[in-house]
PDB file of N, CA, C and O in Angstrom, chain B, residues numbered from 101:
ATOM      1  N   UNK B 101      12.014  59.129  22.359  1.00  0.00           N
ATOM      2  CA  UNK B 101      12.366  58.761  21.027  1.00  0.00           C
ATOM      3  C   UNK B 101      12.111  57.305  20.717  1.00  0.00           C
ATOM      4  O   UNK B 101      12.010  56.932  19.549  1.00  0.00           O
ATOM      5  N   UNK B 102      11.987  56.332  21.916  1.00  0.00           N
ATOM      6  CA  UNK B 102      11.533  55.279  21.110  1.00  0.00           C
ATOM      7  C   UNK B 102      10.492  54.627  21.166  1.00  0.00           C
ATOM      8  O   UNK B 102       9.750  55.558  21.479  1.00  0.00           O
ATOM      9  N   UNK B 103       9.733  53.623  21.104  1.00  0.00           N
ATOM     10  CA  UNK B 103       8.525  53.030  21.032  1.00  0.00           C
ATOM     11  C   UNK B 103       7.664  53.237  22.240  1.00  0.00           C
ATOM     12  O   UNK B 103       8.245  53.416  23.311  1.00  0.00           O
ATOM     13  N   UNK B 104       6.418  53.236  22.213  1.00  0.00           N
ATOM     14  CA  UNK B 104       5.493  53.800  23.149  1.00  0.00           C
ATOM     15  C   UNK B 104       5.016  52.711  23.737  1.00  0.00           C
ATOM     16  O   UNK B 104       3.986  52.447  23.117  1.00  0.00           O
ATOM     17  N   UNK B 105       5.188  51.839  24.669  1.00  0.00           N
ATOM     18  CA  UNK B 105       4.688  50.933  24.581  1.00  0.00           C
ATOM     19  C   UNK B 105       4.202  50.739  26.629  1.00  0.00           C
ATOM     20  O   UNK B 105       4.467  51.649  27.413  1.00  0.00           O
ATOM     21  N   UNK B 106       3.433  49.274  27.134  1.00  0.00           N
ATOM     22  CA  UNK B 106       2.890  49.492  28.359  1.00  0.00           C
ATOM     23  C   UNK B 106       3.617  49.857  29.594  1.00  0.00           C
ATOM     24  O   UNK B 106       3.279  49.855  30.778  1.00  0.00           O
ATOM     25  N   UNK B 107       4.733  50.179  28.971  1.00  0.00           N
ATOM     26  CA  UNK B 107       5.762  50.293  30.402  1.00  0.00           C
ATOM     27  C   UNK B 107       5.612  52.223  30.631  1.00  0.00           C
ATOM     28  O   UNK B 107       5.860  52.827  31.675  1.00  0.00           O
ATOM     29  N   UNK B 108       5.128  52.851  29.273  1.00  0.00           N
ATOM     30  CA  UNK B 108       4.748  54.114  29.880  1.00  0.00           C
ATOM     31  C   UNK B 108       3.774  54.559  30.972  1.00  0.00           C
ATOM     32  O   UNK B 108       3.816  55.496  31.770  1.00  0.00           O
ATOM     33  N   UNK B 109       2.639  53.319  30.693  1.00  0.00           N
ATOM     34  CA  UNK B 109       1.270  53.223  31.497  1.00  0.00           C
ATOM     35  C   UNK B 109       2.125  52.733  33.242  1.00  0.00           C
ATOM     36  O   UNK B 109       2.125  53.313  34.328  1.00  0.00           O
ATOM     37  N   UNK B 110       2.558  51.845  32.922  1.00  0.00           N
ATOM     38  CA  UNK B 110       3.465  51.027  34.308  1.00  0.00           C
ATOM     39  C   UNK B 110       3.820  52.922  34.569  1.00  0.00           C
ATOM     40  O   UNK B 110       2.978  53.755  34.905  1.00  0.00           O
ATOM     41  N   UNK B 111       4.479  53.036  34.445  1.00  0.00           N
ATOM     42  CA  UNK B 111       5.035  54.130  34.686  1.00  0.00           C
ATOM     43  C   UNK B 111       4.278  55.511  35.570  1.00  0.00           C
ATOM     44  O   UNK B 111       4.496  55.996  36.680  1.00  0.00           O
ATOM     45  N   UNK B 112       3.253  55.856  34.409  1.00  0.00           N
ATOM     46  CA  UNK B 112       2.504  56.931  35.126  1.00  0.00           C
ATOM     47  C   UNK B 112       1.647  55.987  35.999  1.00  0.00           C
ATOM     48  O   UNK B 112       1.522  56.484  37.118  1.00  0.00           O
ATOM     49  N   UNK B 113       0.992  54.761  35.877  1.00  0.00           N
ATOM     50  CA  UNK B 113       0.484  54.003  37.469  1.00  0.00           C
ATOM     51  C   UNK B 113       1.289  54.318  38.435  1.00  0.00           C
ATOM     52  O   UNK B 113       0.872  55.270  39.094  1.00  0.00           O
ATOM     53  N   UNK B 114       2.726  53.695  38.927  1.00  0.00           N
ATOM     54  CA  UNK B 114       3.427  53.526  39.497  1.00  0.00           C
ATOM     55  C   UNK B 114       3.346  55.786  40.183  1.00  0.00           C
ATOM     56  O   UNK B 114       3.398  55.839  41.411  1.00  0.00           O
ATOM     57  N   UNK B 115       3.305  56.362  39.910  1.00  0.00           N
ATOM     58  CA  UNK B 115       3.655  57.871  40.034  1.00  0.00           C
ATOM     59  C   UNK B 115       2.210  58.210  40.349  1.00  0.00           C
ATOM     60  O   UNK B 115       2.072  59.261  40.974  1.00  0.00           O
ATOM     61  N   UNK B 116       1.265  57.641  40.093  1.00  0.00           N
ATOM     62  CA  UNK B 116       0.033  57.879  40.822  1.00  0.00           C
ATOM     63  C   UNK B 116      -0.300  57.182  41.858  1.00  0.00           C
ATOM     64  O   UNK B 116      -1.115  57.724  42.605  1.00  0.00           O
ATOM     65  N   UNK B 117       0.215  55.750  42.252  1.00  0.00           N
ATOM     66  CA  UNK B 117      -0.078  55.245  43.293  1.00  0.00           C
ATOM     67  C   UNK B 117       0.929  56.122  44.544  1.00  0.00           C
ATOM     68  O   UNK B 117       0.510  56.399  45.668  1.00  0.00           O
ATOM     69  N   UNK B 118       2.324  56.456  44.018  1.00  0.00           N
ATOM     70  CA  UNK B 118       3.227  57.423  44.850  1.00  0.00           C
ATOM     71  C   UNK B 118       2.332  58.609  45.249  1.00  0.00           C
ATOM     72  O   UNK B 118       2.436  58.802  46.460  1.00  0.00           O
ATOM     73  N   UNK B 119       1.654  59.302  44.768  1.00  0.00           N
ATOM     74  CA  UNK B 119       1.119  60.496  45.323  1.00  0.00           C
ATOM     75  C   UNK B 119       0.090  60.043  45.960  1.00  0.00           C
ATOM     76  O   UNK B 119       0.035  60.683  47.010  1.00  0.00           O
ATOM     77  N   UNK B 120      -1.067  59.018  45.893  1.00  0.00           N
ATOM     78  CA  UNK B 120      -1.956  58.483  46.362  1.00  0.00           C
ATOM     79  C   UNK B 120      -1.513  58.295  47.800  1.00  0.00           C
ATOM     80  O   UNK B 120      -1.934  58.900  48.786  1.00  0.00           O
ATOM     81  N   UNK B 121      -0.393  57.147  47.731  1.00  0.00           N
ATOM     82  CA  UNK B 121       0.092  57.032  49.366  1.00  0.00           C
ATOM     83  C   UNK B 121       0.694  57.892  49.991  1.00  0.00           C
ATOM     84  O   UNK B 121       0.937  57.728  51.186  1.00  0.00           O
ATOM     85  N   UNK B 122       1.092  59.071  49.281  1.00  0.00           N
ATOM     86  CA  UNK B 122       2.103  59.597  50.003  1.00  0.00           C
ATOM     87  C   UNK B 122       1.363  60.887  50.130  1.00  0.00           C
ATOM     88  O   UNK B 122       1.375  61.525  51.183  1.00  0.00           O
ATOM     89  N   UNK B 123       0.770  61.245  49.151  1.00  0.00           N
ATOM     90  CA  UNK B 123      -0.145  62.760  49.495  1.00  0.00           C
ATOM     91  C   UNK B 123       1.168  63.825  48.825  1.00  0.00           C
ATOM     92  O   UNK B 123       1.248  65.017  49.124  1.00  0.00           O
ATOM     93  N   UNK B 124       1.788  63.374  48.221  1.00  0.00           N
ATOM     94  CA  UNK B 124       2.776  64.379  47.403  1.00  0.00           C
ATOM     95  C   UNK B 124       3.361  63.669  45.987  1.00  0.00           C
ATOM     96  O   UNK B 124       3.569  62.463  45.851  1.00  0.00           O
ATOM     97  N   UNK B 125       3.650  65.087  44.604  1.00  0.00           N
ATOM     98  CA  UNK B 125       3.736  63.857  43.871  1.00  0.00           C
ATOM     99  C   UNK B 125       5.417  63.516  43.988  1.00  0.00           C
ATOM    100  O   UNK B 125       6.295  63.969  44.722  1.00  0.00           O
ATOM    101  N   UNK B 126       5.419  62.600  43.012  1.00  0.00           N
ATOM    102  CA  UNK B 126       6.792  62.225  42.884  1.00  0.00           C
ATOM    103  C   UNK B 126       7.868  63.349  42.871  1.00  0.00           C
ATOM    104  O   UNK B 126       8.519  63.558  43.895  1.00  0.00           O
ATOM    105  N   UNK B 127       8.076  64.081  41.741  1.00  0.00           N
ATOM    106  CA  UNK B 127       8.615  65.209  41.529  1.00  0.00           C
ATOM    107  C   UNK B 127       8.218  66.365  41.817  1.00  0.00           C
ATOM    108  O   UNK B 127       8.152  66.903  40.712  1.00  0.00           O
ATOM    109  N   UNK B 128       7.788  67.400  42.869  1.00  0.00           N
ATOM    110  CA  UNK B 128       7.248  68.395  43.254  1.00  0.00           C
ATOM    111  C   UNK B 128       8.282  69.652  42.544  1.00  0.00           C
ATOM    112  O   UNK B 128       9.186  70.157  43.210  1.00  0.00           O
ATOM    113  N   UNK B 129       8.080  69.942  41.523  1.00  0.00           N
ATOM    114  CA  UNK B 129       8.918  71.429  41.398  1.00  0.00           C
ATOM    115  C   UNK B 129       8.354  72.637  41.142  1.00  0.00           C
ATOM    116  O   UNK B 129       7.154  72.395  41.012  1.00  0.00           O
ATOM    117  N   UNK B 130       8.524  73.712  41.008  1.00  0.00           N
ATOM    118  CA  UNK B 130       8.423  75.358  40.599  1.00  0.00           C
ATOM    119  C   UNK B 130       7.365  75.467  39.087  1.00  0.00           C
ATOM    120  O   UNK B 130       6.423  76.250  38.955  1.00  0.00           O
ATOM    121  N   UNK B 131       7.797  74.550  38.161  1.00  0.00           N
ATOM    122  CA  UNK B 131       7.040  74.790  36.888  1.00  0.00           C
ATOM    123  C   UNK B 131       6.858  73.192  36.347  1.00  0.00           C
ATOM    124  O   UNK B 131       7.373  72.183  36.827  1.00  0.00           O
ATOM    125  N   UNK B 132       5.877  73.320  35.089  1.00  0.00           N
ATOM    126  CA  UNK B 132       5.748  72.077  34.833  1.00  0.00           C
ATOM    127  C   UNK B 132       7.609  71.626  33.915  1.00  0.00           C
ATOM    128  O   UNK B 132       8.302  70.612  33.989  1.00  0.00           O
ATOM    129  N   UNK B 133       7.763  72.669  33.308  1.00  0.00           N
ATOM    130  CA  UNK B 133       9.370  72.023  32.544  1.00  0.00           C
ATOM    131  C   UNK B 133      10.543  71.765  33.982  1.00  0.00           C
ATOM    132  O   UNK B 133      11.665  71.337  33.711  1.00  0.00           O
ATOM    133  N   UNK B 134      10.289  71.968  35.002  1.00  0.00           N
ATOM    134  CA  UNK B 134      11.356  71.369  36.090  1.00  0.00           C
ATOM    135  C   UNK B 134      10.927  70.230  36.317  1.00  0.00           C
ATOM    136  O   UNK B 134      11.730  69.328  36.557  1.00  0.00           O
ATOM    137  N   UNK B 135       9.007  69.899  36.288  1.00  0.00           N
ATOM    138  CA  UNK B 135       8.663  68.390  36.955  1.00  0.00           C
ATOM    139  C   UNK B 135       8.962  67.627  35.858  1.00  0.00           C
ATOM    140  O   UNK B 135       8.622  66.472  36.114  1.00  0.00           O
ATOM    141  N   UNK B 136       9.635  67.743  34.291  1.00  0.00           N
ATOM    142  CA  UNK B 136       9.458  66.993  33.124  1.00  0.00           C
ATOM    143  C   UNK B 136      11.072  66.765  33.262  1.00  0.00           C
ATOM    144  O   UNK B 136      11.551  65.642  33.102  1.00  0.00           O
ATOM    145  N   UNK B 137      11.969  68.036  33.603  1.00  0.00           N
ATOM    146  CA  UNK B 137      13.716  67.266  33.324  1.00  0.00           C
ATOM    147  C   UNK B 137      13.460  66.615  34.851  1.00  0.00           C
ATOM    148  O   UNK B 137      14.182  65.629  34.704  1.00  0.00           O
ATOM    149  N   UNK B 138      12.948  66.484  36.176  1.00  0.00           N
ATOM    150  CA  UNK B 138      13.096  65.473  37.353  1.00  0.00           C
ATOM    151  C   UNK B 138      12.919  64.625  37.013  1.00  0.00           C
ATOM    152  O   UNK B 138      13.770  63.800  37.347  1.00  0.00           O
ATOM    153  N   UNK B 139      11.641  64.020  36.025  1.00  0.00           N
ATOM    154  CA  UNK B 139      11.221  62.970  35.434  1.00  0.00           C
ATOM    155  C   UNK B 139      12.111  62.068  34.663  1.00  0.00           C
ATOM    156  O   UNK B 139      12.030  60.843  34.754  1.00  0.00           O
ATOM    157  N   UNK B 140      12.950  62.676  33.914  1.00  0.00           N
ATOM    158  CA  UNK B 140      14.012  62.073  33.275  1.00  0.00           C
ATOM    159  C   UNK B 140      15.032  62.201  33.775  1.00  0.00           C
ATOM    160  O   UNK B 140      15.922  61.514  33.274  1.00  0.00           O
ATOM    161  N   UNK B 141      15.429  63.100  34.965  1.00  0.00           N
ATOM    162  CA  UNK B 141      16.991  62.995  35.323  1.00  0.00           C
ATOM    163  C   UNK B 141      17.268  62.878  36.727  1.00  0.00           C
ATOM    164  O   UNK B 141      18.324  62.356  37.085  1.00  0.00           O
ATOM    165  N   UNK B 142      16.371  63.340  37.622  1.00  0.00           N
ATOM    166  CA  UNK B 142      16.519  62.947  38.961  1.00  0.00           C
ATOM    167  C   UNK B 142      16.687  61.378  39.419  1.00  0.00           C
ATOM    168  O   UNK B 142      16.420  60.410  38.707  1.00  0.00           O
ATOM    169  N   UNK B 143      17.187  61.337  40.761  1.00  0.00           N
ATOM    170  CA  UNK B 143      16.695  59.647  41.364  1.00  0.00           C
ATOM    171  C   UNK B 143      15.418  60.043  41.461  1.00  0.00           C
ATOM    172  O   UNK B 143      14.914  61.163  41.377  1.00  0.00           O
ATOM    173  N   UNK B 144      14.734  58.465  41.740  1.00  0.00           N
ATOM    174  CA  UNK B 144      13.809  58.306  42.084  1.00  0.00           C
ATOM    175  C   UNK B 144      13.207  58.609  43.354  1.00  0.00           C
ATOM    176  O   UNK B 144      13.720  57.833  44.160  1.00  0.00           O
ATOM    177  N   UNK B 145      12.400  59.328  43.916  1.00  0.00           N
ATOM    178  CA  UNK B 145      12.016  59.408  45.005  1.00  0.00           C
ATOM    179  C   UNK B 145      11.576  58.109  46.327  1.00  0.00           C
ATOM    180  O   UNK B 145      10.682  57.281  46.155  1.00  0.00           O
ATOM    181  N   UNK B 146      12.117  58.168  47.128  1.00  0.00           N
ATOM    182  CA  UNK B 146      11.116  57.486  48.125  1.00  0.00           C
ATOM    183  C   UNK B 146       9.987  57.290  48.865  1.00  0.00           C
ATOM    184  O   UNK B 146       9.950  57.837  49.967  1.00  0.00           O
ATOM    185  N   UNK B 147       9.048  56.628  48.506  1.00  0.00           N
ATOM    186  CA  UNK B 147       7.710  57.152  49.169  1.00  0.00           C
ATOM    187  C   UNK B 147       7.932  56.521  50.993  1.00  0.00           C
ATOM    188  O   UNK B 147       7.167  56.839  51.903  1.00  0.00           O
ATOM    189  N   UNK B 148       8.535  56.064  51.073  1.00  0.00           N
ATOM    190  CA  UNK B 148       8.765  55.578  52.142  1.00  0.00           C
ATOM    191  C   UNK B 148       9.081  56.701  53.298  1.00  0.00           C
ATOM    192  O   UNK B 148       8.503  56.825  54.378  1.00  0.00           O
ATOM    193  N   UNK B 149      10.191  57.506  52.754  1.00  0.00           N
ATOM    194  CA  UNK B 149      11.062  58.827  53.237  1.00  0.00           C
ATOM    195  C   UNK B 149      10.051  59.622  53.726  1.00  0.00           C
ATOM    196  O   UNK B 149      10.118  60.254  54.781  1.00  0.00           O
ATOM    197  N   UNK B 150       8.767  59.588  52.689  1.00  0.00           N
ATOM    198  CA  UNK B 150       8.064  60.447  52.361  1.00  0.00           C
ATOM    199  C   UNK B 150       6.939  60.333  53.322  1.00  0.00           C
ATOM    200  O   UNK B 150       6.224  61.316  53.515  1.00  0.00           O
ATOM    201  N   UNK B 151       6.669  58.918  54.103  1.00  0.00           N
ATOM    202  CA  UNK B 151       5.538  58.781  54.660  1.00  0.00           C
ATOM    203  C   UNK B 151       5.650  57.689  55.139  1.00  0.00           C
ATOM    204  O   UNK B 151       4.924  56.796  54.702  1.00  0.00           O
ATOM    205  N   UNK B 152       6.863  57.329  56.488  1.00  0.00           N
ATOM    206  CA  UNK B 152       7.639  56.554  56.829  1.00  0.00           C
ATOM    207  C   UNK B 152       6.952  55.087  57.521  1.00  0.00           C
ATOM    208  O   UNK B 152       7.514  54.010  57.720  1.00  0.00           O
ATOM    209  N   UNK B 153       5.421  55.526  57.817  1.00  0.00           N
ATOM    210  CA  UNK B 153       4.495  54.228  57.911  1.00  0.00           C
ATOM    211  C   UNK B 153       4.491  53.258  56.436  1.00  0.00           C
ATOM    212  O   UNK B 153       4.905  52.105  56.557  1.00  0.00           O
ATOM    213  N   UNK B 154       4.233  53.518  55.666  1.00  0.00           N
ATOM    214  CA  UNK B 154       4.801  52.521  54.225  1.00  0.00           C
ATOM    215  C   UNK B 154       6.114  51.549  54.544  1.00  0.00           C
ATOM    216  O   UNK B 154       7.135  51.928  55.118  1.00  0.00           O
ATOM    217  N   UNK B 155       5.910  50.491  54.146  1.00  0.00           N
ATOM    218  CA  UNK B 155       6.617  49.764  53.891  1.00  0.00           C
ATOM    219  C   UNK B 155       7.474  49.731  53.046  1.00  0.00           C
ATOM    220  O   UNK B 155       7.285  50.116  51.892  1.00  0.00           O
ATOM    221  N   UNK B 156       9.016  49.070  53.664  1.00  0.00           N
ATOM    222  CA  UNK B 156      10.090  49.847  52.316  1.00  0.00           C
ATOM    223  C   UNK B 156      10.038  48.569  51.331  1.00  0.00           C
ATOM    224  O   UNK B 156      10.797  48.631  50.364  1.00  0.00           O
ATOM    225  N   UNK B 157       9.402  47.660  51.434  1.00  0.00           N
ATOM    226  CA  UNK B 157       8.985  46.458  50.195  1.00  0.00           C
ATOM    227  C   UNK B 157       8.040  47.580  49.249  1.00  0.00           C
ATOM    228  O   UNK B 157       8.015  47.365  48.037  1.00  0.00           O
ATOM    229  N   UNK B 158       7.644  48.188  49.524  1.00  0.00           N
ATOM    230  CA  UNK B 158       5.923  48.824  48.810  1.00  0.00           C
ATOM    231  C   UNK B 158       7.299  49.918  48.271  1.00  0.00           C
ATOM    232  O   UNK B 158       7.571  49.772  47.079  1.00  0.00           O
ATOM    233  N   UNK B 159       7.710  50.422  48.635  1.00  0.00           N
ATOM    234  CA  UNK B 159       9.008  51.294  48.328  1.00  0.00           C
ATOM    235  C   UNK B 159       9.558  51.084  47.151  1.00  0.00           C
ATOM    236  O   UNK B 159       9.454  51.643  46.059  1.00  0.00           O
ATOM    237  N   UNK B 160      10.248  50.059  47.605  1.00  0.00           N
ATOM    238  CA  UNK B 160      11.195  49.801  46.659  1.00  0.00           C
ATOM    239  C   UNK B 160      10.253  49.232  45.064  1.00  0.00           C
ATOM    240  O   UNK B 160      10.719  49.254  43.925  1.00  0.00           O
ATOM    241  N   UNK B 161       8.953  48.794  45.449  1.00  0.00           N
ATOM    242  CA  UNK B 161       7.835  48.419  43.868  1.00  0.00           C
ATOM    243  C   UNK B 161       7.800  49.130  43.363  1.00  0.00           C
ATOM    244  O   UNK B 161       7.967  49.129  42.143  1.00  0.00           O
ATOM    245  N   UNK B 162       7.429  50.643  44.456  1.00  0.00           N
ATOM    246  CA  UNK B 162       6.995  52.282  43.132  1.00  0.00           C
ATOM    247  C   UNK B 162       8.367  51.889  42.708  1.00  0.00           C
ATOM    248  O   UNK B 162       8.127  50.869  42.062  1.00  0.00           O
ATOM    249  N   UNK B 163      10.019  52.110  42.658  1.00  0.00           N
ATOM    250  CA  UNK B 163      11.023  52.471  42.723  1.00  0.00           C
ATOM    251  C   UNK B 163      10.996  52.032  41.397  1.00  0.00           C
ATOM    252  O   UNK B 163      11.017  52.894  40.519  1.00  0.00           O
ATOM    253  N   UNK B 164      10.943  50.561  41.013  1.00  0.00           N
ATOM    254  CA  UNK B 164      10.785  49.921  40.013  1.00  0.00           C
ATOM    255  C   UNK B 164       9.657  50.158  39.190  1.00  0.00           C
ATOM    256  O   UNK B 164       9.825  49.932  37.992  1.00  0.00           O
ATOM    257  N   UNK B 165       9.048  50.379  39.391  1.00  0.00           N
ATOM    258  CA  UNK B 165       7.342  50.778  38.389  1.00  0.00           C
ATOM    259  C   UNK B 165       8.044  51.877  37.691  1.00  0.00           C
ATOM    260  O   UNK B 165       8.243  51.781  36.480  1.00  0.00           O
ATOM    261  N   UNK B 166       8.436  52.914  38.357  1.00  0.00           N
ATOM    262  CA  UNK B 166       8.981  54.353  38.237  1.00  0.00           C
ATOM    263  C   UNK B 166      10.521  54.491  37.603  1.00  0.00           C
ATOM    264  O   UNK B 166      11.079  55.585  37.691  1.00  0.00           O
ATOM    265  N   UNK B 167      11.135  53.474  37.025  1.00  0.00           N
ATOM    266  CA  UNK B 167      12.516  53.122  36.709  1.00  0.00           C
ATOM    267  C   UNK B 167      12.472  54.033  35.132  1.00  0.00           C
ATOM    268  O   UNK B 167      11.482  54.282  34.443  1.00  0.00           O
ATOM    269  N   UNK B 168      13.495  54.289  34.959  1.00  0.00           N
ATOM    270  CA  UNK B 168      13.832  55.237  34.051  1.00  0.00           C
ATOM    271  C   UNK B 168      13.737  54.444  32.526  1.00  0.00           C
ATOM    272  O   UNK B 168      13.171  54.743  31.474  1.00  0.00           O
ATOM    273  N   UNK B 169      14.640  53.203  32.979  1.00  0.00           N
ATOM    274  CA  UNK B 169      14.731  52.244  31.674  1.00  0.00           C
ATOM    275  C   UNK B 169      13.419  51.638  31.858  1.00  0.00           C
ATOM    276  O   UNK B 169      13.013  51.390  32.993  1.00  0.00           O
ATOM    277  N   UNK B 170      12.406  51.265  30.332  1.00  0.00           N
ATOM    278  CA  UNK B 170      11.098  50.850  30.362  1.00  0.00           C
ATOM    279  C   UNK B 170      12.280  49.125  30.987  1.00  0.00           C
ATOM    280  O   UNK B 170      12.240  48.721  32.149  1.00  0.00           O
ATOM    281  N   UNK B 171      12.938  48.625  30.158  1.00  0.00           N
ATOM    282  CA  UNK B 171      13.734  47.199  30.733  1.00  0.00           C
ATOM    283  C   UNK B 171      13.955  46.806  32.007  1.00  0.00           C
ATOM    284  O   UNK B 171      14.363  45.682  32.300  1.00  0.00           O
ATOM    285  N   UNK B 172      13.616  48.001  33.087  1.00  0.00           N
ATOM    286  CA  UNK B 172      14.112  47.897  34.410  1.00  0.00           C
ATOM    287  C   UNK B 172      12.639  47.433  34.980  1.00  0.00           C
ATOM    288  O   UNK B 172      12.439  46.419  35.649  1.00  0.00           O
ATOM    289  N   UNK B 173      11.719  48.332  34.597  1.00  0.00           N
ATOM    290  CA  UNK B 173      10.473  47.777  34.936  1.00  0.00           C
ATOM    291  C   UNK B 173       9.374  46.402  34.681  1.00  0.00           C
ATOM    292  O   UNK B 173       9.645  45.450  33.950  1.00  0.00           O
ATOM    293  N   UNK B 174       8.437  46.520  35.256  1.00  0.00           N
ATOM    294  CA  UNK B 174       8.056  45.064  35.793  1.00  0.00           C
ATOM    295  C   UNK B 174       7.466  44.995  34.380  1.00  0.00           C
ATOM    296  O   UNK B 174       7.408  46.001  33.674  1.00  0.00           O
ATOM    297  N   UNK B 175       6.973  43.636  33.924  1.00  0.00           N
ATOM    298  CA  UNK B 175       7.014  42.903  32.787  1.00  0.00           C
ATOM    299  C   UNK B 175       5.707  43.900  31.977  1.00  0.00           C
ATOM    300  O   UNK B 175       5.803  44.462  30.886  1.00  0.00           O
ATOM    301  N   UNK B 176       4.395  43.883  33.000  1.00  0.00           N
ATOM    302  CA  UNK B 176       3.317  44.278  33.192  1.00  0.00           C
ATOM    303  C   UNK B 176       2.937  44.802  33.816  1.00  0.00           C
ATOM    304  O   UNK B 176       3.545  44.663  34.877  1.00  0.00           O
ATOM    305  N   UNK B 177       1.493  46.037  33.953  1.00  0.00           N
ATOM    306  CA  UNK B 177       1.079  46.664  34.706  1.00  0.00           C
ATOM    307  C   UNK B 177       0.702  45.469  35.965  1.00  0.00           C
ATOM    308  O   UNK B 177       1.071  45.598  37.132  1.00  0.00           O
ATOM    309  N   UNK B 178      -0.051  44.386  35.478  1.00  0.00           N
ATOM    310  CA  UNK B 178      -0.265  43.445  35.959  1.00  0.00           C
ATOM    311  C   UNK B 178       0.691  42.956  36.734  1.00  0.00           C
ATOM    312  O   UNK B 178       0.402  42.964  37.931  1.00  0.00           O
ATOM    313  N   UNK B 179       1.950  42.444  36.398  1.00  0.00           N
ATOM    314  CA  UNK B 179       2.527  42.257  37.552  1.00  0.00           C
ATOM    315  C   UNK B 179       3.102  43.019  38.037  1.00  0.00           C
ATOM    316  O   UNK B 179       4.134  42.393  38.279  1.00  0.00           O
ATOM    317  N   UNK B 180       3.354  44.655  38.658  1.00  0.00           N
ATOM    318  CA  UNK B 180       3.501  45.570  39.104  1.00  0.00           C
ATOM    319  C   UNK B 180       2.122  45.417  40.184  1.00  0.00           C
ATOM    320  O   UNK B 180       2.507  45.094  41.308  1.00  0.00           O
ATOM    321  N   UNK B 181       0.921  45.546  40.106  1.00  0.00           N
ATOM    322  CA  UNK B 181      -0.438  45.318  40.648  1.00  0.00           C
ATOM    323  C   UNK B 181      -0.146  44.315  41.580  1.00  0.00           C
ATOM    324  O   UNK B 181      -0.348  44.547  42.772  1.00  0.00           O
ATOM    325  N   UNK B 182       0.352  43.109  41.175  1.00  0.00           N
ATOM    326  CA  UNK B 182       0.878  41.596  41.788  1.00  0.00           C
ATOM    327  C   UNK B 182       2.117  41.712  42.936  1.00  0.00           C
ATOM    328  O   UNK B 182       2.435  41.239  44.027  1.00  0.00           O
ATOM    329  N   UNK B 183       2.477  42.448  42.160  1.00  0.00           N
ATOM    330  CA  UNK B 183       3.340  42.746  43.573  1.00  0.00           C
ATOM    331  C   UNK B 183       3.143  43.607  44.753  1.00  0.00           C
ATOM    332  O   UNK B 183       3.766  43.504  45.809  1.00  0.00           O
ATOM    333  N   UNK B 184       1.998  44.674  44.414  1.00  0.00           N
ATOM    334  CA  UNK B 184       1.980  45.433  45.224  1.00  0.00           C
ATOM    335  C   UNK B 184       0.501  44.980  46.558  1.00  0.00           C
ATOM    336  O   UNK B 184       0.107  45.595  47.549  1.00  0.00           O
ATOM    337  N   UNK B 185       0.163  43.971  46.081  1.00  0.00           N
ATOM    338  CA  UNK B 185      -0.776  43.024  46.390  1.00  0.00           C
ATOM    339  C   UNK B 185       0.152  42.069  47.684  1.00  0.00           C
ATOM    340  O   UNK B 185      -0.373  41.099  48.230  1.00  0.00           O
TER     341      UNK B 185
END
């Protein structure tokens, strides 16, 4: 419901670099309407948990890229990139 703005992009980056490293996606469920309410209502997954060679610094970046509130996330895709650098 409210403004569309780069923290959606932050967002689906952040959930593609998670499946990239991890070889699974973020939310794995049964249908696409279970992977859409995980998306909005689950915690966040750990890619770390998920593929325990990762670093839990690299962890905890998706965690934040992937934050529910666009306010929680990093300023920019750019500095999301910067950190994961």
């Amino acid at each position: 419901g409210g403004d569309i703005s780069g923290a959606v992009d932050q967002y689906s980056l952040a959930c593609v670099m998670f499946e990239a490293l991890t070889g699974t996606r973020p939310f794995p469920r049964e249908s696409d309407l279970q992977v859409m309410f995980a998306h909005v209502r689950d915690d966040r997954p750990s890619a770390a948990d998920r593929r325990p060679t990762l670093p839990r610094a690299l962890d905890a970046i998706l965690q934040r890229g992937m934050a529910r509130s666009a306010d929680a996330r990093f300023a920019t895709c750019g500095e999301l990139m910067s950190a994961v650098r």
